[in-house]
N, C-alpha and C positions, 0 to 999 in steps of 0.2 A: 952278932946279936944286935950291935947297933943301928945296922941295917935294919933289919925288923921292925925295932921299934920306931925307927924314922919312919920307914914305909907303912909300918900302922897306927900312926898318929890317928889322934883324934879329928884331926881337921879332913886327912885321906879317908879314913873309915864312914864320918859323916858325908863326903863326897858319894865312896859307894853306897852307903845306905839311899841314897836320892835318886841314884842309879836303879838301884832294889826297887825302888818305887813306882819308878817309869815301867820297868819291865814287869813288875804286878798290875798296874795300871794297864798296859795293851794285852794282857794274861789273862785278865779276867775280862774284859770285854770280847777277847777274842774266843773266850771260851765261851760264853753265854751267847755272841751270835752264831757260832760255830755249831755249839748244843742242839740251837732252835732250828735254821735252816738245814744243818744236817738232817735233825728227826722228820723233818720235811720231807726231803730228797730220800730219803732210806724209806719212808713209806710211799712215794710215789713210787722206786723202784720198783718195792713189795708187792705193790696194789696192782700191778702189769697193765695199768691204762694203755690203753692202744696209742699205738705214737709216743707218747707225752713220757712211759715209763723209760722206751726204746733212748727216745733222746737222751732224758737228765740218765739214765745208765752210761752213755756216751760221752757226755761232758762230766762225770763222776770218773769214768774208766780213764779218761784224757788228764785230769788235774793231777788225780793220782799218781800216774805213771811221769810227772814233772819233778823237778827238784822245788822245792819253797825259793832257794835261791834266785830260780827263774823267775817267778813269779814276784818275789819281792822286789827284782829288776823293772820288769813289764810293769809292775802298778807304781814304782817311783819312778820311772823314766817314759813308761809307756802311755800311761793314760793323759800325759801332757797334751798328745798330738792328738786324743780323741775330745778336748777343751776341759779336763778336768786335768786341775793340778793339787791334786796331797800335798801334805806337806808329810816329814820323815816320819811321823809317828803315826798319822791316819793311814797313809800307807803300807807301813806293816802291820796296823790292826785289818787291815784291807785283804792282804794277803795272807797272812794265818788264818782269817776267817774261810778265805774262801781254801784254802788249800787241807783248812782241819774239817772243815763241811765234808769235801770228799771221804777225806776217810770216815768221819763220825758217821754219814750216810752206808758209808758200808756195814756198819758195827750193828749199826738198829737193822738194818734190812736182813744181816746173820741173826740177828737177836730175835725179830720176827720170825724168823724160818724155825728159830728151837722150838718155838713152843707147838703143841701137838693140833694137828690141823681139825682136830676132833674139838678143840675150844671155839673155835669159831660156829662149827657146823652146828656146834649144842646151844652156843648163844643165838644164832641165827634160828633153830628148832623153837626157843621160846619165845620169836618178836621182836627179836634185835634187829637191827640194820645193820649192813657191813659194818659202815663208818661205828656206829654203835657197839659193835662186838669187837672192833678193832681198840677203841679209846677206853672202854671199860672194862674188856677181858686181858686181851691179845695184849697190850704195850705196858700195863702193869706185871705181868710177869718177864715180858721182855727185858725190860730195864733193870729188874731186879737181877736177870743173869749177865748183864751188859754191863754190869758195875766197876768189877774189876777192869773188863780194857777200855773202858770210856775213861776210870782215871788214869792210867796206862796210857792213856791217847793226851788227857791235858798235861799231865807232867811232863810227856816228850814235848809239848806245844809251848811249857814255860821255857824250856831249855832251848827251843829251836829261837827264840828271842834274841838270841844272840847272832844269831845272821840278821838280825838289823841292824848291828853295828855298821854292815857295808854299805849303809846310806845314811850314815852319822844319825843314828835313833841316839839319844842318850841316854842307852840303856843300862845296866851292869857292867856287861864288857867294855863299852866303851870306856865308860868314864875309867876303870879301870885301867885301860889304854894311854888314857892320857896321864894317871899317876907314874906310872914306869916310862912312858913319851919322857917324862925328864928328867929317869934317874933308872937309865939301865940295871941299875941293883935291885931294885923293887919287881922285877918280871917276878922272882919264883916267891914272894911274899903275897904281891896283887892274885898270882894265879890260884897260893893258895886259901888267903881270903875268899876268890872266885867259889871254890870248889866248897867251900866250907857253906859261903852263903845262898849256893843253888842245893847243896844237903838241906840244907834245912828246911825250904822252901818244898823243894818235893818231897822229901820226906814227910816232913808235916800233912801232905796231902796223901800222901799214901796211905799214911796211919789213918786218915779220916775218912780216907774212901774205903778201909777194912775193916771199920768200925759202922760204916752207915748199910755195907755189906752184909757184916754178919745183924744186924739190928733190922734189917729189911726182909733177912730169911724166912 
């Protein structure tokens, strides 16, 4: 018991909590560019431009089929040789962005395909323009069935945060790291602090993306 409470002192817990912070901090950035350039790429797939769809489907179907891990390799070690050098935490907002883009671009482009190709045709019948019947019929109902796995997609993307530890991000897990780094007793205290304070975190986001779901029906 004394363990515990050493290992959850208030000086360790505010440690992780700053931890908490960092890894909400590149969470939400990387969700909101992820969001945007995703719905990007999922409508250009959509929209079958000649060439232009063929491609970004190809560098979508390629990110994809990567681990984050790679990628959060390639943009801290790689982009050095191409003259840009991140530093550990633009770097993994770098990578999650672009590795949650792929998939968030597949989610809108399935999300596009539910809806019945008869809303287009009908908005197009009354003087719509594609783009027009796309941005005011077609991706409002989209989104509204896209809810559940778009937060289903951020909540894996808070947790996948923790493979930035493998390029000293000082995120959660790290710092966590370094509490038990100097007192081997504290692993299954830190892990379960861990576990308690990523509950929370996604949970609270799940609760709120079932609550903006059903309110959006």
């Amino acid at each position: 018991m004394q363990t515990w409470l050493n290992a959850l002192s208030w000086i360790n817990i505010r440690f992780l909590l700053k931890g908490l912070g960092i890894t909400l901090y590149i969470s939400v950035i990387a969700i909101i560019l992820s969001f945007v350039l995703g719905s990007i790429l999922g409508i250009i797939r959509y929209a079958k431009i000649k060439y232009v769809s063929a491609v970004v489907g190809f560098i979508i179907d390629l990110v994809r089929n990567l681990p984050l891990l790679l990628i959060i390799f390639f943009t801290y070690f790689g982009l050095p040789n191409f003259g840009f050098r991140p530093d550990a935490i633009l770097a993994a907002i770098i990578a999650m962005t672009v590795f949650e883009s792929s998939m968030i671009a597949e989610i809108v482009r399935s999300g596009i395909q539910s809806v019945p190709l008869g809303q287009i045709e009908g908005a197009r019948s009354n003087g719509l323009t594609y783009v027009q019947a796309l941005w005011h019929i077609v991706l409002p109902q989209a989104y509204r069935h896209m809810i559940p796995t778009l937060i289903g997609q951020f909540v894996s993307l808070i947790k996948d945060t923790s493979l930035a530890t493998i390029i000293v991000v000082p995120e959660l897990l790290q710092h966590a790291q370094v509490i038990y780094g100097q007192n081997a007793n504290y692993i299954l205290p830190m892990f379960a602090a861990l576990a308690l304070l990523y509950f929370i975190v996604c949970f609270t986001i799940s609760m709120a993306g079932s609550y903006l779901g059903r309110h959006m029906a």
